[in-house]
N, CA, C and O atoms as a printed pandas DataFrame, in Angstrom:
     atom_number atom_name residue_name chain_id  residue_number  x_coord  y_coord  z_coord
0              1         N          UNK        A               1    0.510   -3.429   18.046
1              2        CA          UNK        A               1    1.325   -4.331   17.259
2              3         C          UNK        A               1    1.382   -5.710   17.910
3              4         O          UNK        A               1    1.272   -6.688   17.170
4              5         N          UNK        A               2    1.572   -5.915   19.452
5              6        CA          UNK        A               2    1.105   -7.211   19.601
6              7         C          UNK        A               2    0.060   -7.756   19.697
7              8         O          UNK        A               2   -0.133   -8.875   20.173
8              9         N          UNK        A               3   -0.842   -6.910   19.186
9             10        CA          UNK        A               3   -1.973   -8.013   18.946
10            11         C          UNK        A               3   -2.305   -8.594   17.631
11            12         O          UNK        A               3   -3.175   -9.442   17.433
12            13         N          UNK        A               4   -1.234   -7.854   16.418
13            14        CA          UNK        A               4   -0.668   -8.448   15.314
14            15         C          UNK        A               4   -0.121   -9.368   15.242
15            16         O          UNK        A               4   -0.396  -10.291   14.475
16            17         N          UNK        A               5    0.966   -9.322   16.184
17            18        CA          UNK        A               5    1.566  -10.537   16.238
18            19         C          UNK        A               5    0.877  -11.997   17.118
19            20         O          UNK        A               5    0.944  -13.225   17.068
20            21         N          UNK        A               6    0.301  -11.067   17.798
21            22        CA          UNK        A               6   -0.953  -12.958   18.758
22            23         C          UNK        A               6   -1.942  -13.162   17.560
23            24         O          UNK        A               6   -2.307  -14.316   17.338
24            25         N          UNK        A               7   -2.288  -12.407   16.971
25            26        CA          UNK        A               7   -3.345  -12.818   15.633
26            27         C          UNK        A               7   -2.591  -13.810   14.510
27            28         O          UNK        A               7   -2.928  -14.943   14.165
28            29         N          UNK        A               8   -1.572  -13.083   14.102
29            30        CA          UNK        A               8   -0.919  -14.000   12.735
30            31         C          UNK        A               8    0.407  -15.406   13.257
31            32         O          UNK        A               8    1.074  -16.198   12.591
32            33         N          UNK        A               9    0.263  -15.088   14.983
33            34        CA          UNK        A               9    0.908  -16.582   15.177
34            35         C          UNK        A               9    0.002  -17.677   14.796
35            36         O          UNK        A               9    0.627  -18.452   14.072
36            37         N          UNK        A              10   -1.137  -18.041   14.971
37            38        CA          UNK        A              10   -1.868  -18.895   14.612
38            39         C          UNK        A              10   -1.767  -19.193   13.082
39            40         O          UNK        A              10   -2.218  -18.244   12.441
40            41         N          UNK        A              11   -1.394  -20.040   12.431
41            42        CA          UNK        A              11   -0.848  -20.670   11.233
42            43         C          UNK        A              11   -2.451  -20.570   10.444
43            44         O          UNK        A              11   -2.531  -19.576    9.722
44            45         N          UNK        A              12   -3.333  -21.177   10.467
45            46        CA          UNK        A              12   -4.136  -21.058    9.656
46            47         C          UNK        A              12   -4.762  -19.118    9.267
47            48         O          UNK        A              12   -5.487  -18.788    8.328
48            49         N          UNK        A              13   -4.283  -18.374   10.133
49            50        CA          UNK        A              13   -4.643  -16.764    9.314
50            51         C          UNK        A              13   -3.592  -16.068    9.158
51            52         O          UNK        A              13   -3.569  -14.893    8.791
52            53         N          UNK        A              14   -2.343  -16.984    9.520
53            54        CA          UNK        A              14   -0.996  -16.588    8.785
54            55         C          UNK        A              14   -1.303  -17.097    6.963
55            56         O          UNK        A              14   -1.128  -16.525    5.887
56            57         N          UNK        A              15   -1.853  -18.502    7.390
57            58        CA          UNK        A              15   -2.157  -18.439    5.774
58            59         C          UNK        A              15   -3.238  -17.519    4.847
59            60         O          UNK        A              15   -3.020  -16.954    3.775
60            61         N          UNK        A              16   -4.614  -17.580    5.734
61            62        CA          UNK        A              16   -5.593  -16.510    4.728
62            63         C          UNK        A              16   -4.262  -15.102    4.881
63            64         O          UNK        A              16   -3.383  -14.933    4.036
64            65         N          UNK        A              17   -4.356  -14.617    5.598
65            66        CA          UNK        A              17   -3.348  -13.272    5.322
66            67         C          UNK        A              17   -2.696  -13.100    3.750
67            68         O          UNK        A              17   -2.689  -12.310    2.806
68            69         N          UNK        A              18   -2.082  -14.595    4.226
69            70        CA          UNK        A              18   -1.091  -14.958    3.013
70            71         C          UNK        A              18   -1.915  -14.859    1.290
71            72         O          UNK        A              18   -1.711  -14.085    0.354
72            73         N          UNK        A              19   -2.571  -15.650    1.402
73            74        CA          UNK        A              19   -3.970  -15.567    0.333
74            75         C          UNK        A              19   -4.550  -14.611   -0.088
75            76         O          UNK        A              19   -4.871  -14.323   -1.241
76            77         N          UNK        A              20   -4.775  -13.817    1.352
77            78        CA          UNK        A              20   -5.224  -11.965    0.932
78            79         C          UNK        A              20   -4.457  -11.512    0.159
79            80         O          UNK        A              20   -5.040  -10.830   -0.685
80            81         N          UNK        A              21   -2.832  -11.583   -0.040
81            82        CA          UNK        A              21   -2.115  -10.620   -0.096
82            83         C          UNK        A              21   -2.385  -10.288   -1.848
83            84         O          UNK        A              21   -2.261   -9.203   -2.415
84            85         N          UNK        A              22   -2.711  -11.358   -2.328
85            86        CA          UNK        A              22   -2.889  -11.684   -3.635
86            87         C          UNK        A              22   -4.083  -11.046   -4.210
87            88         O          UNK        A              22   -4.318  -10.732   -5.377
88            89         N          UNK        A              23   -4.817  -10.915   -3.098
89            90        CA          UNK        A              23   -6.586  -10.138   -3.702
90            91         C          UNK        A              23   -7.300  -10.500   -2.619
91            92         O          UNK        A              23   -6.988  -11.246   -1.690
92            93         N          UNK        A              24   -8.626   -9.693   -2.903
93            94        CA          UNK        A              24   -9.921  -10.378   -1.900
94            95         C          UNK        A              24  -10.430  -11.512   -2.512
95            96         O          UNK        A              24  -10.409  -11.754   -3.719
96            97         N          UNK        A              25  -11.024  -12.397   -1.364
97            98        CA          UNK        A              25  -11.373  -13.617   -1.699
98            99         C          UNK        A              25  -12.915  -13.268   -0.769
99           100         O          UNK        A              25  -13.241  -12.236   -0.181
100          101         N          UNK        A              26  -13.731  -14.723   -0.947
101          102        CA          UNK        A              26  -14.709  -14.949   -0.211
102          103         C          UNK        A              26  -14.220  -15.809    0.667
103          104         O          UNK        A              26  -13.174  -16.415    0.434
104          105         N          UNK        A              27  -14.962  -15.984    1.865
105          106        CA          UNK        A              27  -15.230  -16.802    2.674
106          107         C          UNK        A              27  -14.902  -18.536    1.870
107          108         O          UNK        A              27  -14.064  -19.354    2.250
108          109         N          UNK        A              28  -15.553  -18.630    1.083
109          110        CA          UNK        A              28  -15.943  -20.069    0.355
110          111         C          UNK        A              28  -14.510  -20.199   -0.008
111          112         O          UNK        A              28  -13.895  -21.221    0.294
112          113         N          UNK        A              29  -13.927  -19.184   -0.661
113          114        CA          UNK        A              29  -12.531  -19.483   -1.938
114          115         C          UNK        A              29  -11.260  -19.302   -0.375
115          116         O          UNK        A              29  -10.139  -19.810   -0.416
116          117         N          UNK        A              30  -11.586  -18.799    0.393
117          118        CA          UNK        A              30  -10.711  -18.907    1.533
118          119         C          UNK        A              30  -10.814  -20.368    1.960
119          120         O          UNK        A              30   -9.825  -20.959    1.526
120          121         N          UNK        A              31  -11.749  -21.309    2.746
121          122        CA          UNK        A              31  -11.967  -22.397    3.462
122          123         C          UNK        A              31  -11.878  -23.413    1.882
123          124         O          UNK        A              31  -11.604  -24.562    2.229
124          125         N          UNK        A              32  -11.967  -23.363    0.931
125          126        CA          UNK        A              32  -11.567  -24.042   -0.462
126          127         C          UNK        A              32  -10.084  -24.249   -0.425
127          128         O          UNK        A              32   -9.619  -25.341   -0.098
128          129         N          UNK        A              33   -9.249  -23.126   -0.785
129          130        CA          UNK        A              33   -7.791  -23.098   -0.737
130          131         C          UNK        A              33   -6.900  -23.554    0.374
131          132         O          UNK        A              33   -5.756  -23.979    0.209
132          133         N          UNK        A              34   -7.700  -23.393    1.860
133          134        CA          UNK        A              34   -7.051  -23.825    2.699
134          135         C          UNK        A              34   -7.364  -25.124    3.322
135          136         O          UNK        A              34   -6.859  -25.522    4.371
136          137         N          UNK        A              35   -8.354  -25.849    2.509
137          138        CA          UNK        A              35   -9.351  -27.064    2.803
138          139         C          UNK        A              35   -9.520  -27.113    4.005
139          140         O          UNK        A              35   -9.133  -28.072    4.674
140          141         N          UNK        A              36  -10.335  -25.741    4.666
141          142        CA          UNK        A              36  -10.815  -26.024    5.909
142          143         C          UNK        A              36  -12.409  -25.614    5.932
143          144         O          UNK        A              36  -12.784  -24.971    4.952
144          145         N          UNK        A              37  -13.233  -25.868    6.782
145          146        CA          UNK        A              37  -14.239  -25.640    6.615
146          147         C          UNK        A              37  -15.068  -24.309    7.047
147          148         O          UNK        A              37  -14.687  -23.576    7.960
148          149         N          UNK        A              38  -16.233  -24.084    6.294
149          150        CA          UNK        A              38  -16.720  -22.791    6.007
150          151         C          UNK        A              38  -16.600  -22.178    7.661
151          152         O          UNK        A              38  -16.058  -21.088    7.846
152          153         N          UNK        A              39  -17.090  -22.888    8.687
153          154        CA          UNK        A              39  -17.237  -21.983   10.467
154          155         C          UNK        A              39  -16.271  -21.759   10.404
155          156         O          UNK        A              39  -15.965  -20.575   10.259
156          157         N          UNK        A              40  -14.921  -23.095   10.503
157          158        CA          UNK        A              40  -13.709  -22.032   11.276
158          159         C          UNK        A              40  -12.935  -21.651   10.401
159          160         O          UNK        A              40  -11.815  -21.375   10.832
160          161         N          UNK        A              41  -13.170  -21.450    8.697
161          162        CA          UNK        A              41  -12.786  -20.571    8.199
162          163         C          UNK        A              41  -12.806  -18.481    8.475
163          164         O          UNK        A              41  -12.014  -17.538    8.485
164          165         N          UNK        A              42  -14.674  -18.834    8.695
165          166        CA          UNK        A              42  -15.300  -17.716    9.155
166          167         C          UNK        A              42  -14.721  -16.880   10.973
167          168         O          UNK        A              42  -14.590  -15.693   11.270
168          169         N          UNK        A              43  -14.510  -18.151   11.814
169          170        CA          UNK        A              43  -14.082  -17.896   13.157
170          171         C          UNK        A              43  -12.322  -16.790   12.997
171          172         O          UNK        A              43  -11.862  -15.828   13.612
172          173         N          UNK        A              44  -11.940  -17.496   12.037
173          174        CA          UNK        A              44  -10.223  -16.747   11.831
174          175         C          UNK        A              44  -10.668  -15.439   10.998
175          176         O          UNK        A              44  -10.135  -14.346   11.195
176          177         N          UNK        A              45  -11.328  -15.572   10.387
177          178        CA          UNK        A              45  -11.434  -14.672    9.447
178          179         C          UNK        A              45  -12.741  -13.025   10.343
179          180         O          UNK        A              45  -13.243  -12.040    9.803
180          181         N          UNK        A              46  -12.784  -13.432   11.528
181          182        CA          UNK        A              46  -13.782  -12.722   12.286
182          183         C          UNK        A              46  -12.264  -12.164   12.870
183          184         O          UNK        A              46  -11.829  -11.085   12.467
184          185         N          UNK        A              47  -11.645  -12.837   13.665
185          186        CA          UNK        A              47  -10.089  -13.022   14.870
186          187         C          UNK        A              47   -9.396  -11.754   14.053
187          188         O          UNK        A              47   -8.720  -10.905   14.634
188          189         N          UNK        A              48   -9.722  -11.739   12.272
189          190        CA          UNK        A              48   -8.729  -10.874   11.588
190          191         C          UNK        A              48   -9.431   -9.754   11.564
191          192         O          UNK        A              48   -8.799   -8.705   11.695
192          193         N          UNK        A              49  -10.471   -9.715   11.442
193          194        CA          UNK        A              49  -11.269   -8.508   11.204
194          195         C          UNK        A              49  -11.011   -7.432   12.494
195          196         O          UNK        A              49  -10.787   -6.222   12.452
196          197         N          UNK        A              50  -11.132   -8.358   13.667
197          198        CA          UNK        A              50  -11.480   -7.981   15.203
198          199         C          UNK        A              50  -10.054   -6.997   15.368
199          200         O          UNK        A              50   -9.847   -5.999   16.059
200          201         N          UNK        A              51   -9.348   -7.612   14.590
201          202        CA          UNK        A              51   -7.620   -6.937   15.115
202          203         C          UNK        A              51   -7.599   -5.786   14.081
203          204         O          UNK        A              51   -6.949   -4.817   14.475
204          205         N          UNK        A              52   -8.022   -5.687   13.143
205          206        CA          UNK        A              52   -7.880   -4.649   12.180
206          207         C          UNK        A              52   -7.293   -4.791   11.050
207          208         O          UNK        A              52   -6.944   -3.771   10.456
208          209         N          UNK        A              53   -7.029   -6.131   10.456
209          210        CA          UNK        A              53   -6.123   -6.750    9.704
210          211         C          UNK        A              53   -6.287   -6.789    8.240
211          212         O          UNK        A              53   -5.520   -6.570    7.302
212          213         N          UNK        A              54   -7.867   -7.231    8.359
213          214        CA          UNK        A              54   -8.814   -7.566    7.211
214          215         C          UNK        A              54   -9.890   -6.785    7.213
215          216         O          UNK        A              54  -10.034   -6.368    8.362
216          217         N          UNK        A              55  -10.995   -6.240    6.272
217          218        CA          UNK        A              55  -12.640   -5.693    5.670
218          219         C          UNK        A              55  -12.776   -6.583    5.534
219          220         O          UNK        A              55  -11.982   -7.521    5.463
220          221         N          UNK        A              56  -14.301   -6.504    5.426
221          222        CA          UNK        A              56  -15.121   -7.095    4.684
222          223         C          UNK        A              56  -16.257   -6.249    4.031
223          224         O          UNK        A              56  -16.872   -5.212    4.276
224          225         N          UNK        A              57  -16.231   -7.010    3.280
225          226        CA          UNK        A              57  -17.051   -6.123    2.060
226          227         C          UNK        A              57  -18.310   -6.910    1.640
227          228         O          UNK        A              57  -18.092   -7.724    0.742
228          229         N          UNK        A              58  -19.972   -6.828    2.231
229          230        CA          UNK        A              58  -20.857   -7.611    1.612
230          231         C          UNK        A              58  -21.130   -7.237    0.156
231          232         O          UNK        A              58  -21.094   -6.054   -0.180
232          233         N          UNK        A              59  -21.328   -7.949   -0.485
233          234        CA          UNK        A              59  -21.916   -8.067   -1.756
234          235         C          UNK        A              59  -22.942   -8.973   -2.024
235          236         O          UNK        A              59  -22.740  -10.120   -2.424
236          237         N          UNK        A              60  -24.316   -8.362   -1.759
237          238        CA          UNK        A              60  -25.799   -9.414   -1.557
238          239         C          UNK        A              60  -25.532  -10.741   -0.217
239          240         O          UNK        A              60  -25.350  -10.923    0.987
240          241         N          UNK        A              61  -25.627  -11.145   -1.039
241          242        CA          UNK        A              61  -25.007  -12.760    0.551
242          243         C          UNK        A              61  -23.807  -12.979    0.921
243          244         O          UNK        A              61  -23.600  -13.366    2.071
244          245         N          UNK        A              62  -22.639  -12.755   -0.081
245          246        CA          UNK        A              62  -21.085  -13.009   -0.177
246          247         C          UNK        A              62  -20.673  -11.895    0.686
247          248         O          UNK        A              62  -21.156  -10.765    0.619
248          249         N          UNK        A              63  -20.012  -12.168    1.273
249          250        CA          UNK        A              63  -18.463  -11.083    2.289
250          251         C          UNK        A              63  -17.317  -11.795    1.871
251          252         O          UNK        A              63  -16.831  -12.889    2.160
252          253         N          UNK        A              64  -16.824  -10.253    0.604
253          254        CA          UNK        A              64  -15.569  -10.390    0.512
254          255         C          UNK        A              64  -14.764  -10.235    1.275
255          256         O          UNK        A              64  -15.384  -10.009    2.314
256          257         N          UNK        A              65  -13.734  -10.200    1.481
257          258        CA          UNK        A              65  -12.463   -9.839    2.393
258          259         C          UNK        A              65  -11.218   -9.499    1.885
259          260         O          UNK        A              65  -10.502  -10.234    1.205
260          261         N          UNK        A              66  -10.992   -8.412    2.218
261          262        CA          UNK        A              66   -8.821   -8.107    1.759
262          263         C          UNK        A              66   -8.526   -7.778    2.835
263          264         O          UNK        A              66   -9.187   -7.685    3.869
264          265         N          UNK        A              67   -7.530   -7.597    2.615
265          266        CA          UNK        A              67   -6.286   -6.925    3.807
266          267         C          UNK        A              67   -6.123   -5.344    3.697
267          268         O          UNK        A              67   -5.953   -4.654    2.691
268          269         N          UNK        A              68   -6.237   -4.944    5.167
269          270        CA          UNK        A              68   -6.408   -3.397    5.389
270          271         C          UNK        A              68   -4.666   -3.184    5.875
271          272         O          UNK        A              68   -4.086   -3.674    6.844
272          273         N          UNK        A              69   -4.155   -2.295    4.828
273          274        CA          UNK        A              69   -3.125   -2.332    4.641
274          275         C          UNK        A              69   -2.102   -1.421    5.750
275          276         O          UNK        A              69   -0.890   -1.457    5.960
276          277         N          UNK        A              70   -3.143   -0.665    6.287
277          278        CA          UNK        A              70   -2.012    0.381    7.228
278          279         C          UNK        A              70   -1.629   -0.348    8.635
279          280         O          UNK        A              70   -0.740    0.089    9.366
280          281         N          UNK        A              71   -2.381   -1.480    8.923
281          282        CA          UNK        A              71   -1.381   -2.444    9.843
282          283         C          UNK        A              71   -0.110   -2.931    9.429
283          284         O          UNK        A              71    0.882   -2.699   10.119
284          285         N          UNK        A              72   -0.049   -3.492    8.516
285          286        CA          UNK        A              72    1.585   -3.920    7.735
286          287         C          UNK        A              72    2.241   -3.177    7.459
287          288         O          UNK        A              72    3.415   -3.513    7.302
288          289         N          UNK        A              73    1.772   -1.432    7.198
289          290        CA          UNK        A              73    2.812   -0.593    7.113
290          291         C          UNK        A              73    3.371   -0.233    8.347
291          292         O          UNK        A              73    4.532    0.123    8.551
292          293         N          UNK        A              74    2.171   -0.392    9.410
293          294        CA          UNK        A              74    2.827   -0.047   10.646
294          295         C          UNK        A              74    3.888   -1.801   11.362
295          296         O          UNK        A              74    4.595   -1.840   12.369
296          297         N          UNK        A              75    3.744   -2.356   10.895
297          298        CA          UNK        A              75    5.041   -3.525   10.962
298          299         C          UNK        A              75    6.434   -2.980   10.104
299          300         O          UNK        A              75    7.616   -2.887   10.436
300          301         N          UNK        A              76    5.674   -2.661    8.804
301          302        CA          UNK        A              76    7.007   -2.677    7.947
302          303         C          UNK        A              76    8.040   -1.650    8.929
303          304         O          UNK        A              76    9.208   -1.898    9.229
304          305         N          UNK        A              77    7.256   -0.469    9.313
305          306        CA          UNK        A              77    7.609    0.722   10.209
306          307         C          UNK        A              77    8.868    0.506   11.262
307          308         O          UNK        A              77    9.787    1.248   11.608
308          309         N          UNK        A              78    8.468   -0.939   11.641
309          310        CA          UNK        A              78    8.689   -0.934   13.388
310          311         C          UNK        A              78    9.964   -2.353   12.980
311          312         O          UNK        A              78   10.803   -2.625   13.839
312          313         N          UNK        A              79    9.951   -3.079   11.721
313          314        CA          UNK        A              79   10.983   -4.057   11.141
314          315         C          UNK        A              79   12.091   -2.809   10.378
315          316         O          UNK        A              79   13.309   -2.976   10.433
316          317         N          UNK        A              80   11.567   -1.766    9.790
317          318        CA          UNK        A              80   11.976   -1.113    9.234
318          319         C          UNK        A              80   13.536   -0.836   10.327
319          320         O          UNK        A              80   14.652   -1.091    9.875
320          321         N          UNK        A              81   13.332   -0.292   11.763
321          322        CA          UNK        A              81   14.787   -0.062   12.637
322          323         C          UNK        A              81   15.694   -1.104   12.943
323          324         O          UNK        A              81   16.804   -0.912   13.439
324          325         N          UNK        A              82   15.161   -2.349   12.609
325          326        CA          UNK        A              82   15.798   -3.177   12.546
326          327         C          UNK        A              82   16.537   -3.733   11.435
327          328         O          UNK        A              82   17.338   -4.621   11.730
328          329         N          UNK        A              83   16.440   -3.407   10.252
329          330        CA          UNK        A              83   17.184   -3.674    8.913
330          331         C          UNK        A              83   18.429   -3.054    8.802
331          332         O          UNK        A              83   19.062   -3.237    7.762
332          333         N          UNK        A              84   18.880   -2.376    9.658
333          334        CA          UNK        A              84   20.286   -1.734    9.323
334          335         C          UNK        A              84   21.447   -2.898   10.269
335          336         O          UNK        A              84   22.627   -3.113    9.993
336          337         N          UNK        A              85   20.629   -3.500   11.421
337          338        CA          UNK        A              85   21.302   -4.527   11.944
338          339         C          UNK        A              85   21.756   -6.014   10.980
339          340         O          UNK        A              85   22.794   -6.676   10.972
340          341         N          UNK        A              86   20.698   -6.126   10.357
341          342        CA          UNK        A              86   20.419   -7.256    9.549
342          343         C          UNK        A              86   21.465   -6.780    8.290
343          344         O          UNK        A              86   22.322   -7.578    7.909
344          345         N          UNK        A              87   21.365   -5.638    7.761
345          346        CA          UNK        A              87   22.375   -5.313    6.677
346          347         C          UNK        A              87   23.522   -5.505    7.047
347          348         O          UNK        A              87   24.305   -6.291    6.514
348          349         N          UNK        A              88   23.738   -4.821    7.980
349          350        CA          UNK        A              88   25.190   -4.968    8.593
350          351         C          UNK        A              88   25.955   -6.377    8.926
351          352         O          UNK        A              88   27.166   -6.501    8.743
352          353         N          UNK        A              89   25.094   -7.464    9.450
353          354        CA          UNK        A              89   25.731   -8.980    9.057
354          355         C          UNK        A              89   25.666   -9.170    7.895
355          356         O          UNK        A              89   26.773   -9.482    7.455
356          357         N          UNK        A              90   24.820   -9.135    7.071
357          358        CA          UNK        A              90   24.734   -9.729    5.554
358          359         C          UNK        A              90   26.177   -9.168    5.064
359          360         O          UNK        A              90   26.994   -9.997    4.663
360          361         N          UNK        A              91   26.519   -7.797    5.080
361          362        CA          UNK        A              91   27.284   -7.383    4.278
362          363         C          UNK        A              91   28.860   -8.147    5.236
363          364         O          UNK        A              91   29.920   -8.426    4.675
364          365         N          UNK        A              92   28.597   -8.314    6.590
365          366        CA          UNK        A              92   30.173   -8.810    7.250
366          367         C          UNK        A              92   29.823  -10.216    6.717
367          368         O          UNK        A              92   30.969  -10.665    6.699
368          369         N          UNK        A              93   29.107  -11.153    6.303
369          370        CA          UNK        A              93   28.508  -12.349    5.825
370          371         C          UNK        A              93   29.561  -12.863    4.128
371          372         O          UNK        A              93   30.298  -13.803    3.829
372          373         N          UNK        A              94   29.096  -11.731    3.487
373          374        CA          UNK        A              94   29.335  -11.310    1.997
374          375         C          UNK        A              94   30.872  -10.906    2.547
375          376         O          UNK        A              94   31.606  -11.310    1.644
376          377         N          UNK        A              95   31.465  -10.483    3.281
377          378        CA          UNK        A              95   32.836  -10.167    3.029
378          379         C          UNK        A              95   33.551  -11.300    3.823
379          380         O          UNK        A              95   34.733  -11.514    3.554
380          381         N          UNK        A              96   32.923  -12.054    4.792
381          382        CA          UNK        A              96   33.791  -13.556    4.837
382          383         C          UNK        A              96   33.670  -14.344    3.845
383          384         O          UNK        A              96   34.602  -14.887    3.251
384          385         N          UNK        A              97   32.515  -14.449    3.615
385          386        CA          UNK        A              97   32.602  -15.405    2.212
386          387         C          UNK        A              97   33.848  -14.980    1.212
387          388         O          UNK        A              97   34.745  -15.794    0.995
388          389         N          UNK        A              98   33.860  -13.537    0.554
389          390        CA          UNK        A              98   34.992  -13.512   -0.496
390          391         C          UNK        A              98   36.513  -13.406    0.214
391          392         O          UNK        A              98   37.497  -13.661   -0.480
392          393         N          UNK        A              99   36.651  -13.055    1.499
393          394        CA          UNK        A              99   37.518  -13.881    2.338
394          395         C          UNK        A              99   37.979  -15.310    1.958
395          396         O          UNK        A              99   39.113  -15.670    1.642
396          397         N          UNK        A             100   36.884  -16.017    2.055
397          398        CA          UNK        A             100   37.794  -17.578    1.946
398          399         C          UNK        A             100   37.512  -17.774    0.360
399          400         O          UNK        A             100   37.985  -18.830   -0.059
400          401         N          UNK        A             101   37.041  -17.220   -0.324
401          402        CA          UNK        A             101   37.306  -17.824   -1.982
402          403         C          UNK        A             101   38.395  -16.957   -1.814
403          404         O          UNK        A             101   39.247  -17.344   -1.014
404          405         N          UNK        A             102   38.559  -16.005   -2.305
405          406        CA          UNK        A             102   40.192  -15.366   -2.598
406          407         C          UNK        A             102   41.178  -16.442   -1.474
407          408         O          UNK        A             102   42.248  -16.453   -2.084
408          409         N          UNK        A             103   41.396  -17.327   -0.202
409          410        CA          UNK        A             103   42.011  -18.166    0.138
410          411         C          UNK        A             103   42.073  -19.407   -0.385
411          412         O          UNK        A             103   43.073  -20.103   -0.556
412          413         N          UNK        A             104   40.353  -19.765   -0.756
413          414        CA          UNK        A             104   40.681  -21.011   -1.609
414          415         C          UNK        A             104   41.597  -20.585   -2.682
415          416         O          UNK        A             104   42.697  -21.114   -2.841
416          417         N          UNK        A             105   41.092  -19.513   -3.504
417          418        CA          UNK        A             105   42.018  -19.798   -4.977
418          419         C          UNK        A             105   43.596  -19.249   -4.738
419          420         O          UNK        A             105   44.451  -19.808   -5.425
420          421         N          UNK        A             106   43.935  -18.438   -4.025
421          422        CA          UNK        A             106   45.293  -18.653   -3.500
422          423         C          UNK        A             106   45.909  -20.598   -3.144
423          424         O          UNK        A             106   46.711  -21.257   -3.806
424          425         N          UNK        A             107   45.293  -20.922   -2.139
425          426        CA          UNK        A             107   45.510  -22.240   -2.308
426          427         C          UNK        A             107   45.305  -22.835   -3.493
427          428         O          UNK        A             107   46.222  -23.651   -3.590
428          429         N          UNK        A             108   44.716  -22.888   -4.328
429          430        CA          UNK        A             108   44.665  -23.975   -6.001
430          431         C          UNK        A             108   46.068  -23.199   -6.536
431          432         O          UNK        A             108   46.960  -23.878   -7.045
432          433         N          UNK        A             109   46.221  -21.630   -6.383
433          434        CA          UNK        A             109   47.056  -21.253   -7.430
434          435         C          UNK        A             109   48.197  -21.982   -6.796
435          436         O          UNK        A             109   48.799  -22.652   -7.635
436          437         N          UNK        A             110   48.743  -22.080   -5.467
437          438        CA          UNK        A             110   49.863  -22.744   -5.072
438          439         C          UNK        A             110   50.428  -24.339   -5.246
439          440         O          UNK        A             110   51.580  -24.746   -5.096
440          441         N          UNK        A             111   49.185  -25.106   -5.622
441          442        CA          UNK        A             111   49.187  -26.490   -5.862
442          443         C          UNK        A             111   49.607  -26.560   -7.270
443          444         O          UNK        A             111   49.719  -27.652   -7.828
């Protein structure tokens, strides 16, 4: 998993990632969308492969690419023990908030 995370810190295959998530693309429609050019489109898009992130799929000259999905399940997995922390402020979050409206409108009703 950290080599998930040293792979998708780098912003430009945080974005193809991002792009994958939508479908496979080529090489070309990747370095197009992200207006970068075809090598170090190809260099990130090798960095993703290398980690286990992304396939590729030739088709005659073209290598498609998607996202190989049982890495993100194994994130969702490992974010997954951490969501009951995160619930637990949201919901003390959500009950200060109606805390101070029920005080504001006590205050209007008194004015």
């Amino acid at each position: 998993m950290n080599l998930t995370f040293s792979v998708l810190a780098e912003p430009n295959r945080l974005h193809i990632v991002e792009l994958l998530c939508k479908g496979p693309l080529s090489v070309g429609e990747v370095a197009h969308q992200l207006d970068l050019n075809q090598p170090q489109t190809s260099k990130h898009l090798r960095v993703l492969c290398d980690a286990g992130l992304v396939e590729v799929n030739a088709i005659a000259n073209r290598r498609i690419y998607k996202l190989r999905p049982d890495p993100f399940k194994e994130l969702d997995t490992w974010m997954e023990s951490y969501r009951h922390i995160w619930e637990e402020r949201f919901d003390r979050l959500d009950d200060y908030l109606q805390e101070l409206q029920r005080k504001d409108v006590n205050h209007e009703d008194k004015q």
